[in-house]
PyMOL Python script that loads the backbone (N, CA, C, O; Angstrom):
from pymol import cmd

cmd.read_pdbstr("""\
ATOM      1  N   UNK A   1      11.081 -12.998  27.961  1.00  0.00           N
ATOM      2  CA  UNK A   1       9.670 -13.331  27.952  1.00  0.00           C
ATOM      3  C   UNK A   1       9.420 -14.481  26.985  1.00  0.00           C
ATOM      4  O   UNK A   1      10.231 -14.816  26.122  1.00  0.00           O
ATOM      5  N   UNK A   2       8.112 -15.125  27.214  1.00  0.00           N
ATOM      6  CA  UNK A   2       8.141 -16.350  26.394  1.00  0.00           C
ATOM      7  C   UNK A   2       7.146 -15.736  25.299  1.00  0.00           C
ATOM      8  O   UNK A   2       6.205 -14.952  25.414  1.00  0.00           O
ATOM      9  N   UNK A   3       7.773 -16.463  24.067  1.00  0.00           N
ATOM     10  CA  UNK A   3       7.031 -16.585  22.832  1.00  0.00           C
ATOM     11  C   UNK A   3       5.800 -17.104  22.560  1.00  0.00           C
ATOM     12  O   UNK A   3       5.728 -18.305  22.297  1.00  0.00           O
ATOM     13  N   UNK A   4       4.568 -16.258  22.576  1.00  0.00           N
ATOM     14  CA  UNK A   4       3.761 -16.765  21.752  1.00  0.00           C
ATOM     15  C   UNK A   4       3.400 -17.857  20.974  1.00  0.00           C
ATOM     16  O   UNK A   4       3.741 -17.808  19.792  1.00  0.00           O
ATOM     17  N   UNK A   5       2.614 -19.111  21.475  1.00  0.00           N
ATOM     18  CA  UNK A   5       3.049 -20.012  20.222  1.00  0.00           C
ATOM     19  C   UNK A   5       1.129 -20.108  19.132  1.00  0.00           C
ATOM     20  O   UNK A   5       0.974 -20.368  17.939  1.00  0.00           O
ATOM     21  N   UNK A   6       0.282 -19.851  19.969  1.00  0.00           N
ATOM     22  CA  UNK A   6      -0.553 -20.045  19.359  1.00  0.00           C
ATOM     23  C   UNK A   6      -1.678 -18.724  19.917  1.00  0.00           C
ATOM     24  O   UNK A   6      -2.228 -18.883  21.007  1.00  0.00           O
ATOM     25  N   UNK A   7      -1.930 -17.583  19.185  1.00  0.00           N
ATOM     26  CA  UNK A   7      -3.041 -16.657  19.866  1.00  0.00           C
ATOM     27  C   UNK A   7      -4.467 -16.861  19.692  1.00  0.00           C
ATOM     28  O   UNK A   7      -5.024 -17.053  18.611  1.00  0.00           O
ATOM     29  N   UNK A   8      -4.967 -16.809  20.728  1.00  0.00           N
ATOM     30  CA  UNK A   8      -6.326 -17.701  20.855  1.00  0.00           C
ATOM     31  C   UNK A   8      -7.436 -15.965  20.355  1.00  0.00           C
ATOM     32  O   UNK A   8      -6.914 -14.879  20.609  1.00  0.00           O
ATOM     33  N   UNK A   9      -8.715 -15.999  19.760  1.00  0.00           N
ATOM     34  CA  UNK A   9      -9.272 -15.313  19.283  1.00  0.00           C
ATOM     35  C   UNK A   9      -9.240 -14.048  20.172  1.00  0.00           C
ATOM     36  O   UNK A   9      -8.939 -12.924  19.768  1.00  0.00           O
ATOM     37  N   UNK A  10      -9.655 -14.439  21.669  1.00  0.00           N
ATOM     38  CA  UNK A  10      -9.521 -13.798  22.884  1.00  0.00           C
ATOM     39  C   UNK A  10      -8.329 -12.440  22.681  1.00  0.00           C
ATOM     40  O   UNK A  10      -8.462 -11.221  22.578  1.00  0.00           O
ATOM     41  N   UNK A  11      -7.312 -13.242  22.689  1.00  0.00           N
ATOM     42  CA  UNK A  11      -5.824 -12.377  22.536  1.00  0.00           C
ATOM     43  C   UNK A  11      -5.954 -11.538  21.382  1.00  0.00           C
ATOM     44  O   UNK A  11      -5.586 -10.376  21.557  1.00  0.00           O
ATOM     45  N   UNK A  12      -6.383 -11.836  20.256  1.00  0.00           N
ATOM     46  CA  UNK A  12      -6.441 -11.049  19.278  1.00  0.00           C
ATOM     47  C   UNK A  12      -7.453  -9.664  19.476  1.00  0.00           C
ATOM     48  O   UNK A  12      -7.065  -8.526  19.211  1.00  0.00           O
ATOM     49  N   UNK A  13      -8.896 -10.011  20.022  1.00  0.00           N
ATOM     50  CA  UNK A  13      -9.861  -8.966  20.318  1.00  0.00           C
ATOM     51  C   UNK A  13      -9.475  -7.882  21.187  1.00  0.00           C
ATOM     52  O   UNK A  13      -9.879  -6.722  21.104  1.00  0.00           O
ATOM     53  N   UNK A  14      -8.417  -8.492  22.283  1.00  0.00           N
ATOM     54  CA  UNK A  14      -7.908  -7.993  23.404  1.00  0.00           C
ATOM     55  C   UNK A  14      -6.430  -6.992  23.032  1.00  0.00           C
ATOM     56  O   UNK A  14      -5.622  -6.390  23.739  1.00  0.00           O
ATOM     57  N   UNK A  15      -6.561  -7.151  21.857  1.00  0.00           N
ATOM     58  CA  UNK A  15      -4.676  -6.334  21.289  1.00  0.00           C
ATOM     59  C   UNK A  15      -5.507  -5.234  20.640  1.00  0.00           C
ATOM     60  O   UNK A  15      -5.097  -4.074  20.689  1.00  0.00           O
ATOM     61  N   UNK A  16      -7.031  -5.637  19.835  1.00  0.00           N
ATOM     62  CA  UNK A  16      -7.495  -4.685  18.885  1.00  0.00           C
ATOM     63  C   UNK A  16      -7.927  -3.284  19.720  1.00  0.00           C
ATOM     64  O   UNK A  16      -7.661  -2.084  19.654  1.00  0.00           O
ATOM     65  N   UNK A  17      -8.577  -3.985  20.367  1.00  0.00           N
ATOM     66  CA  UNK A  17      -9.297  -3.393  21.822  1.00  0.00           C
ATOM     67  C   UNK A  17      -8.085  -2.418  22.206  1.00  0.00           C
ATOM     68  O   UNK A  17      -8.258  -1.279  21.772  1.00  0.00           O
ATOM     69  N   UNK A  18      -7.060  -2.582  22.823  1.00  0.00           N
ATOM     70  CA  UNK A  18      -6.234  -1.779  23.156  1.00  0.00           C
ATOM     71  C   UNK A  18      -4.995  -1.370  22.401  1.00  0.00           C
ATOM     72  O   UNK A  18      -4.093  -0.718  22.925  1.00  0.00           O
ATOM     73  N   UNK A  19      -4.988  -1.711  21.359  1.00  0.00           N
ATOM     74  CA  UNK A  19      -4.599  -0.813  20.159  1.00  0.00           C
ATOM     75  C   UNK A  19      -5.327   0.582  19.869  1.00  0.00           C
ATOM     76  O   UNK A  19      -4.815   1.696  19.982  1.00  0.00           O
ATOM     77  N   UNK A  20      -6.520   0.305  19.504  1.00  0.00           N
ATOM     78  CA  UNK A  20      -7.416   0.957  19.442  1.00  0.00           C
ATOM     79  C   UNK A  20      -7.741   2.287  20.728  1.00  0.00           C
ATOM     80  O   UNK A  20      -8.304   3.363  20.530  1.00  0.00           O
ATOM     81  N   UNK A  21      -7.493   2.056  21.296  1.00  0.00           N
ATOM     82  CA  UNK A  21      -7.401   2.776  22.615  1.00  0.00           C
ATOM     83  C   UNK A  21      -6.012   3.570  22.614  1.00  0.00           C
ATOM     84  O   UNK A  21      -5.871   4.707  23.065  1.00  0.00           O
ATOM     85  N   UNK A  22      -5.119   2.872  22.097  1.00  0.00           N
ATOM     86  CA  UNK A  22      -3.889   4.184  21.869  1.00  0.00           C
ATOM     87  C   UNK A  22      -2.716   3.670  22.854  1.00  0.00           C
ATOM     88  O   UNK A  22      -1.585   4.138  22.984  1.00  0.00           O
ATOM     89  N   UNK A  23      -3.433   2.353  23.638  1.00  0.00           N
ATOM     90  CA  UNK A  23      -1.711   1.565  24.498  1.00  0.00           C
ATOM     91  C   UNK A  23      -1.001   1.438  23.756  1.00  0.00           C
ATOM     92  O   UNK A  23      -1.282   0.903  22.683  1.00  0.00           O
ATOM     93  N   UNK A  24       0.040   1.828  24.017  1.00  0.00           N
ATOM     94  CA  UNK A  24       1.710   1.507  23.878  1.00  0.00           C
ATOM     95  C   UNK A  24       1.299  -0.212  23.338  1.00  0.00           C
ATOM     96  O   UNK A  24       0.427  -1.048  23.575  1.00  0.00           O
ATOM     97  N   UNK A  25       2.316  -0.106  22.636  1.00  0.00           N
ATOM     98  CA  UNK A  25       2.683  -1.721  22.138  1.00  0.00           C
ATOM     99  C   UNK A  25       3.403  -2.315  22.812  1.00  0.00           C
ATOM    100  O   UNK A  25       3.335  -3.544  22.807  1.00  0.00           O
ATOM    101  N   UNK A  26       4.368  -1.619  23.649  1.00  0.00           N
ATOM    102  CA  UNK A  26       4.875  -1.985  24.482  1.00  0.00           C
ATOM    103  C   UNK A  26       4.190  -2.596  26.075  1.00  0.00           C
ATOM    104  O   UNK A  26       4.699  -3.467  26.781  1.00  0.00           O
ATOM    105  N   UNK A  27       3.139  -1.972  26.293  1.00  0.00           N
ATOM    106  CA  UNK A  27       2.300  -1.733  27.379  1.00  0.00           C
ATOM    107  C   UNK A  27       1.308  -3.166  26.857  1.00  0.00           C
ATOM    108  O   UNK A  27       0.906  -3.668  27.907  1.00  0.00           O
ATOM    109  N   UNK A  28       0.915  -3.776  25.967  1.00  0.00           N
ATOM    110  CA  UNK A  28       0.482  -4.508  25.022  1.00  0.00           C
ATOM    111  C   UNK A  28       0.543  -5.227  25.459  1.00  0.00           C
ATOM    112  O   UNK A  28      -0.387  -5.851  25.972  1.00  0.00           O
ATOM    113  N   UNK A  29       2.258  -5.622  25.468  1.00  0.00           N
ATOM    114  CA  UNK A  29       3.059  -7.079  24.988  1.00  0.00           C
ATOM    115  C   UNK A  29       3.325  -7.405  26.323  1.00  0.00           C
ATOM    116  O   UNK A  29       3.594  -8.595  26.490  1.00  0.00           O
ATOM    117  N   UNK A  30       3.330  -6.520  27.579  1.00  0.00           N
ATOM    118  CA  UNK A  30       3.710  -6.475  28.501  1.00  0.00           C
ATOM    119  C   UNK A  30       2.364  -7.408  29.481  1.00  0.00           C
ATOM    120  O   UNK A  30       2.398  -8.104  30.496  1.00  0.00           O
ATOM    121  N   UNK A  31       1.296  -6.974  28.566  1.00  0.00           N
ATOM    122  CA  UNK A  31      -0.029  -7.390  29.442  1.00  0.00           C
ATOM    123  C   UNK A  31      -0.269  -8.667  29.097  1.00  0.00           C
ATOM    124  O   UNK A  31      -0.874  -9.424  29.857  1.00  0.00           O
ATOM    125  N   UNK A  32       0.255  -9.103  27.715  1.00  0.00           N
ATOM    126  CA  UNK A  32       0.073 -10.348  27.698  1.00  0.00           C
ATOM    127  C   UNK A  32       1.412 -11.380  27.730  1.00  0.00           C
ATOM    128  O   UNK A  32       1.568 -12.501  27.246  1.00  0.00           O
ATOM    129  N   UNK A  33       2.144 -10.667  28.370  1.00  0.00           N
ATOM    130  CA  UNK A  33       3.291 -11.347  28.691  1.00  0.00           C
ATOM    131  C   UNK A  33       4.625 -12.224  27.800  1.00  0.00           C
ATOM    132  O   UNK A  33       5.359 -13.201  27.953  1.00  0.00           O
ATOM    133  N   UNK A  34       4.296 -10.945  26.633  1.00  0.00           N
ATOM    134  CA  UNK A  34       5.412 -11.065  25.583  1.00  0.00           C
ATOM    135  C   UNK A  34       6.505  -9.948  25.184  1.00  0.00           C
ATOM    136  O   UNK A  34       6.692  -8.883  25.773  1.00  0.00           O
ATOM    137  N   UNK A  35       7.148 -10.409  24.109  1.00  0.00           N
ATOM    138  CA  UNK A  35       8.010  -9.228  24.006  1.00  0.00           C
ATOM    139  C   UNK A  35       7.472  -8.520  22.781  1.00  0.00           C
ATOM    140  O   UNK A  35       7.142  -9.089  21.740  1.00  0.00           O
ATOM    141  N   UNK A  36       7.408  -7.017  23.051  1.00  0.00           N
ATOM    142  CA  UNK A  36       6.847  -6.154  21.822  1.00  0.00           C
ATOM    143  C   UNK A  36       6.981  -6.598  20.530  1.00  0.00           C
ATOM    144  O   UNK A  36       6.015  -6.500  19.773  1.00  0.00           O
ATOM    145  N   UNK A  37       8.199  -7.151  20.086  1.00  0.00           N
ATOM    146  CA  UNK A  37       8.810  -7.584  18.821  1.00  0.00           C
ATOM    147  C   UNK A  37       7.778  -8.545  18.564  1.00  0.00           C
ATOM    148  O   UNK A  37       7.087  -8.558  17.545  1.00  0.00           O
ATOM    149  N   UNK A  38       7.655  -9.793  20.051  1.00  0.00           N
ATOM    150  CA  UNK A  38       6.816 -10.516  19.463  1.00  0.00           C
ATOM    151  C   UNK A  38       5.278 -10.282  19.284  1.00  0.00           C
ATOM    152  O   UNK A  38       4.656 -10.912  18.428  1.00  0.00           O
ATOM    153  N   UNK A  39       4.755  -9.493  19.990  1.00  0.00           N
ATOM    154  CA  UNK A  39       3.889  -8.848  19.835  1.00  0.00           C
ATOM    155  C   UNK A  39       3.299  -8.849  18.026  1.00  0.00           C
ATOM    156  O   UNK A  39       2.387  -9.431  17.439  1.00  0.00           O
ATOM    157  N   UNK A  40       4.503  -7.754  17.561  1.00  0.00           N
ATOM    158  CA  UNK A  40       3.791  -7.226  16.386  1.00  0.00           C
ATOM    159  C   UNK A  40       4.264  -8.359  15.237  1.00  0.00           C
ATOM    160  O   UNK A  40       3.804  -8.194  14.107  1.00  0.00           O
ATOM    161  N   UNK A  41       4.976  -9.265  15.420  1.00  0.00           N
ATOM    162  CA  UNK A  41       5.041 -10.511  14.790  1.00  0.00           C
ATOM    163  C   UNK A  41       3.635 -11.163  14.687  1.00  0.00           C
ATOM    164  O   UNK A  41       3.101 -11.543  13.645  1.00  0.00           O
ATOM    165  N   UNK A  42       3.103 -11.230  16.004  1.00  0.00           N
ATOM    166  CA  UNK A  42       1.666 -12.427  15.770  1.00  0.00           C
ATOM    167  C   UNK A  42       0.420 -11.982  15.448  1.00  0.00           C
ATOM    168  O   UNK A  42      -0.485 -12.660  14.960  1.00  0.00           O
ATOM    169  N   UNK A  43       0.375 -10.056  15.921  1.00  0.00           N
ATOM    170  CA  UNK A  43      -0.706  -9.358  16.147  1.00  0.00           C
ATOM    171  C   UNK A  43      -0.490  -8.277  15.476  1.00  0.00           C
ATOM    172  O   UNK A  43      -0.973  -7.226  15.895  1.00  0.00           O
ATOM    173  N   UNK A  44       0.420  -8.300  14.078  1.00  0.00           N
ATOM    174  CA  UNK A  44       0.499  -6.854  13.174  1.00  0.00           C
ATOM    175  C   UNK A  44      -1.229  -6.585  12.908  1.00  0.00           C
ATOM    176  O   UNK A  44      -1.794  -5.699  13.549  1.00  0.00           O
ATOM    177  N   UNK A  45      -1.824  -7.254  12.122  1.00  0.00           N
ATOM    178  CA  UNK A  45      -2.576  -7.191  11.822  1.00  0.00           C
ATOM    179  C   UNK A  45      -4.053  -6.354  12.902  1.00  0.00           C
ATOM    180  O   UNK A  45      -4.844  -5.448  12.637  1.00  0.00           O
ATOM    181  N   UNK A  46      -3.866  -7.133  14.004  1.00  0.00           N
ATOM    182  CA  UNK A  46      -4.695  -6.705  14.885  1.00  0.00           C
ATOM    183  C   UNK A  46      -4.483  -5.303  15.576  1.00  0.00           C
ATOM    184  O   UNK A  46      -5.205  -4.459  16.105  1.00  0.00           O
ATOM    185  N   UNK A  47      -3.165  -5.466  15.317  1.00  0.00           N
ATOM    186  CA  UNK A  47      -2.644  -3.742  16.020  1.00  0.00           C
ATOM    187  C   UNK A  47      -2.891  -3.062  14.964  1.00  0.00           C
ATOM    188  O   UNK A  47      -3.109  -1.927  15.387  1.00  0.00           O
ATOM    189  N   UNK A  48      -3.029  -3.059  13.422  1.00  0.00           N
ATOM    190  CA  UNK A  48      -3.499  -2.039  13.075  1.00  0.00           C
ATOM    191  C   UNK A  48      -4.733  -2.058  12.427  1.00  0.00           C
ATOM    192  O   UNK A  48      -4.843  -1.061  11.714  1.00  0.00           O
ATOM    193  N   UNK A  49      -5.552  -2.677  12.393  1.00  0.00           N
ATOM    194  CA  UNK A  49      -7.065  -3.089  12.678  1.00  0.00           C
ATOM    195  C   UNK A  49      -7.783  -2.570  14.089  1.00  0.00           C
ATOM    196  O   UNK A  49      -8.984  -2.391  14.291  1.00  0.00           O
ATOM    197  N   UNK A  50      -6.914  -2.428  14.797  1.00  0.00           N
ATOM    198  CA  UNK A  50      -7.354  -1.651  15.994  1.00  0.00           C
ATOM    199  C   UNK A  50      -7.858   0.123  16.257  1.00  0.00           C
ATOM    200  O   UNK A  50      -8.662   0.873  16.810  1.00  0.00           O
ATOM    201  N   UNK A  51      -6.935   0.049  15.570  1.00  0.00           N
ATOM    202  CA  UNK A  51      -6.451   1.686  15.806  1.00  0.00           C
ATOM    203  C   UNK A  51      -7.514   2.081  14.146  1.00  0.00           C
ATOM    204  O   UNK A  51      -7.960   3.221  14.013  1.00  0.00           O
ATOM    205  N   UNK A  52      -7.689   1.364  13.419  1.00  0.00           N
ATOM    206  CA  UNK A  52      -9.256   1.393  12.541  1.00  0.00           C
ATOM    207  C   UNK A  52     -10.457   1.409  12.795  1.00  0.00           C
ATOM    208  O   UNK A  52     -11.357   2.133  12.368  1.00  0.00           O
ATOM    209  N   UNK A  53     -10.456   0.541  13.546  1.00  0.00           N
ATOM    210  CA  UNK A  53     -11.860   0.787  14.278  1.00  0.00           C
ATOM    211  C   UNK A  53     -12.295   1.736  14.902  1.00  0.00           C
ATOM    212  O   UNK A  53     -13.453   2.147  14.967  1.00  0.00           O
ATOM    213  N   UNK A  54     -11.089   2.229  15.531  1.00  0.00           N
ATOM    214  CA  UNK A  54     -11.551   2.992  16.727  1.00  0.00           C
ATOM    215  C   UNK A  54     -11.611   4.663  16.026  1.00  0.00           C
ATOM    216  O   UNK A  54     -12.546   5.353  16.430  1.00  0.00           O
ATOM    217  N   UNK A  55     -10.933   5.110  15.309  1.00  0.00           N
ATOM    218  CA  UNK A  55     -11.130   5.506  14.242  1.00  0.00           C
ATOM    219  C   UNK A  55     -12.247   5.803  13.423  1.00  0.00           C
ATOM    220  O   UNK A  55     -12.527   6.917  12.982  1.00  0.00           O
ATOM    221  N   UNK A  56     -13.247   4.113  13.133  1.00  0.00           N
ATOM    222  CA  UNK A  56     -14.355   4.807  12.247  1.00  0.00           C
ATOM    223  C   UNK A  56     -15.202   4.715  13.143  1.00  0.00           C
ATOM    224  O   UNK A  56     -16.271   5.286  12.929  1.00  0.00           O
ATOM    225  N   UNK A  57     -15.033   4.004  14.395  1.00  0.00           N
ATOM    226  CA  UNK A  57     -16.584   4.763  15.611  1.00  0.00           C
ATOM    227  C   UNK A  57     -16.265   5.633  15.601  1.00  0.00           C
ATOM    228  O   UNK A  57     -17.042   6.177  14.816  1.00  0.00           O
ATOM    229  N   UNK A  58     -15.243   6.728  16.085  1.00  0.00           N
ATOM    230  CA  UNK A  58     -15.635   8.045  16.503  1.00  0.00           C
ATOM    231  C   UNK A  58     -16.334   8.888  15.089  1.00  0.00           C
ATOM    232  O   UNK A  58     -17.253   9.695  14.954  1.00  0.00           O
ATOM    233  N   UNK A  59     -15.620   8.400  14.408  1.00  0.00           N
ATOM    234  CA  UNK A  59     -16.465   9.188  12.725  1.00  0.00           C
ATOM    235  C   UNK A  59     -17.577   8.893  12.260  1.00  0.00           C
ATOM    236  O   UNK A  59     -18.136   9.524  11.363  1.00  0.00           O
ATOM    237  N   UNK A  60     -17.963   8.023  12.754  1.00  0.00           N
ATOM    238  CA  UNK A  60     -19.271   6.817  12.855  1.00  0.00           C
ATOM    239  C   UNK A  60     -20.232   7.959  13.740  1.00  0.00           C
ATOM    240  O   UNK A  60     -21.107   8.598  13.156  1.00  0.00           O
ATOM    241  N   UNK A  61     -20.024   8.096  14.878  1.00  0.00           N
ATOM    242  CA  UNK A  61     -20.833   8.578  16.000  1.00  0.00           C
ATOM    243  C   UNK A  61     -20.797  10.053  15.722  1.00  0.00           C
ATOM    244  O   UNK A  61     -21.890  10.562  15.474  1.00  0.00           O
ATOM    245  N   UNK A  62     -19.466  11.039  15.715  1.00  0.00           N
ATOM    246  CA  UNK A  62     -19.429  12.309  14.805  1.00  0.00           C
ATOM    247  C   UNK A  62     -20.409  12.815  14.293  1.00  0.00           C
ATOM    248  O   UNK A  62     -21.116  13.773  14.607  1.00  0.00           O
ATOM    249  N   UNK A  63     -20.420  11.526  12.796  1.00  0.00           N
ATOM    250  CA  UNK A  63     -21.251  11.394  11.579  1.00  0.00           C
ATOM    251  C   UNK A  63     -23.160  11.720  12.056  1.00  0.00           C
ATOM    252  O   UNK A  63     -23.963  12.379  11.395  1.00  0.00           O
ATOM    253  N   UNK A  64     -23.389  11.065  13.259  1.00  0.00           N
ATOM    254  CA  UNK A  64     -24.392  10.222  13.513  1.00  0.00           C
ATOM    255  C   UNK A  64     -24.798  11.643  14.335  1.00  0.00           C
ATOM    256  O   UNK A  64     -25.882  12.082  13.948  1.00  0.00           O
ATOM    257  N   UNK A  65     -24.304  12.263  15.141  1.00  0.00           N
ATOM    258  CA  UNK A  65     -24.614  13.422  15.921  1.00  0.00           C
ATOM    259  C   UNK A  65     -24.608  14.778  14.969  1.00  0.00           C
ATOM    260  O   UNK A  65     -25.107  15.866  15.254  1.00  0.00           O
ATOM    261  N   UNK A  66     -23.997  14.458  13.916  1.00  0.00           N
ATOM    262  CA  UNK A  66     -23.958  15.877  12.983  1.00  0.00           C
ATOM    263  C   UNK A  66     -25.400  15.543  12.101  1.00  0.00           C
ATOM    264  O   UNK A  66     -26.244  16.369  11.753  1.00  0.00           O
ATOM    265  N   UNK A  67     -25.400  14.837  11.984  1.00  0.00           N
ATOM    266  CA  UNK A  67     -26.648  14.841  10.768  1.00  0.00           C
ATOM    267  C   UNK A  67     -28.006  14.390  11.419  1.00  0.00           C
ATOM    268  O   UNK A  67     -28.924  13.939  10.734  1.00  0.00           O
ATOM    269  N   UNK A  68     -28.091  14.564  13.001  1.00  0.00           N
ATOM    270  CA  UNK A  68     -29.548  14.328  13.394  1.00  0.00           C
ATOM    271  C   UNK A  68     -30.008  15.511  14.223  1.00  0.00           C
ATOM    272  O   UNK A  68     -31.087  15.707  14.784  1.00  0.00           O
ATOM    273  N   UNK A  69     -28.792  16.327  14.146  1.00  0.00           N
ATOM    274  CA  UNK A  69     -29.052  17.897  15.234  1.00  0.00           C
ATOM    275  C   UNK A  69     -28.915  17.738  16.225  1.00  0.00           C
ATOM    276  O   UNK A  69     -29.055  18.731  16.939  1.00  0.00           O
ATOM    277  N   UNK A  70     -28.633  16.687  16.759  1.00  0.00           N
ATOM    278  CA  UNK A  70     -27.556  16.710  18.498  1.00  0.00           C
ATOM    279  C   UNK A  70     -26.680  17.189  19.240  1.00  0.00           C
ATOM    280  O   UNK A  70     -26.521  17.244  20.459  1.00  0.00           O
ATOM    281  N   UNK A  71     -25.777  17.746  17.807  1.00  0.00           N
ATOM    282  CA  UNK A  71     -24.684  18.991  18.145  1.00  0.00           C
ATOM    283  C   UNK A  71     -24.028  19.417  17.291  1.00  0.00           C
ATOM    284  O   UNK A  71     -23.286  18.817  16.514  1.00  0.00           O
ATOM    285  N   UNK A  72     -24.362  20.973  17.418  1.00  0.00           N
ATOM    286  CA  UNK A  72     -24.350  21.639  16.589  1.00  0.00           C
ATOM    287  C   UNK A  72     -23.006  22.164  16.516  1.00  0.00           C
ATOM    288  O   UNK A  72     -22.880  23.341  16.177  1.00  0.00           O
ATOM    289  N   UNK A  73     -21.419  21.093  16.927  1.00  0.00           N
ATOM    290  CA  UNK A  73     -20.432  21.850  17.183  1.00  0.00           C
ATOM    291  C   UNK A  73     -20.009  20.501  16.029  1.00  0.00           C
ATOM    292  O   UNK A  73     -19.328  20.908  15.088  1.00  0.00           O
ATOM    293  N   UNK A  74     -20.249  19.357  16.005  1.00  0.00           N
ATOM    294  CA  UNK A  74     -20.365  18.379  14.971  1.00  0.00           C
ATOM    295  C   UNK A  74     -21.000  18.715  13.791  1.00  0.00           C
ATOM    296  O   UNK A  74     -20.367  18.345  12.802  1.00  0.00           O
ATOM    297  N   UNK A  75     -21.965  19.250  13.574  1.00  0.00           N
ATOM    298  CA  UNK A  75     -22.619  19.874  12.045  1.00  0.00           C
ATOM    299  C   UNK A  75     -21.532  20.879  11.954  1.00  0.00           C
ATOM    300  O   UNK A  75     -21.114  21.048  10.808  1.00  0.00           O
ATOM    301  N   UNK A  76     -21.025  21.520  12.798  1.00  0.00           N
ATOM    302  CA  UNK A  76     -20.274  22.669  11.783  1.00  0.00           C
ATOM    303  C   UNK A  76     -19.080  22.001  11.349  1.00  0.00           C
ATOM    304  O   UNK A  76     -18.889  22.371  10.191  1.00  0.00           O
ATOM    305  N   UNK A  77     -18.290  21.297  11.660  1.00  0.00           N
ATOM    306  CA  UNK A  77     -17.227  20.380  11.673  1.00  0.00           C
ATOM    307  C   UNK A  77     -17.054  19.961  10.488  1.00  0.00           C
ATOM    308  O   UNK A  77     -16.168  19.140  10.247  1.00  0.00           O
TER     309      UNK A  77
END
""", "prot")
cmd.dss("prot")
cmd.show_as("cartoon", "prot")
cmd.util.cbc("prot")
cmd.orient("prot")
């Protein structure tokens, strides 16, 4: 597969995005038509910035449903 030479903002939002979502890195590198290795060479950062985000929405929203009485399976939590 060919190397990466320059990742455009796009590519980066698009690794966080499905980092975040829990794809394979492999499944990743595959979509944007690299090799995993190179993958986490250009996009360490974004791969685990991903899987952060996604992370503090759900604790975000959790948060947000426990403390307004929306569900009461989240307040007990």
């Amino acid at each position: 597969m060919p190397a990466l030479v320059d990742p455009t903002e796009e590519d980066r939002r698009l690794v966080r995005a499905m980092s975040g979502f829990g794809i394979p890195q492999e499944q990743i590198a595959t979509h944007l038509g690299i090799d995993a290795k190179t993958l986490r060479k250009h996009f360490r950062q974004d791969l685990d910035r991903g899987m952060v985000e996604a992370t503090a929405k759900v604790a975000q929203s959790l948060f947000q449903m426990a403390t307004t009485g929306k569900n009461v399976a989240a307040a007990i939590f």
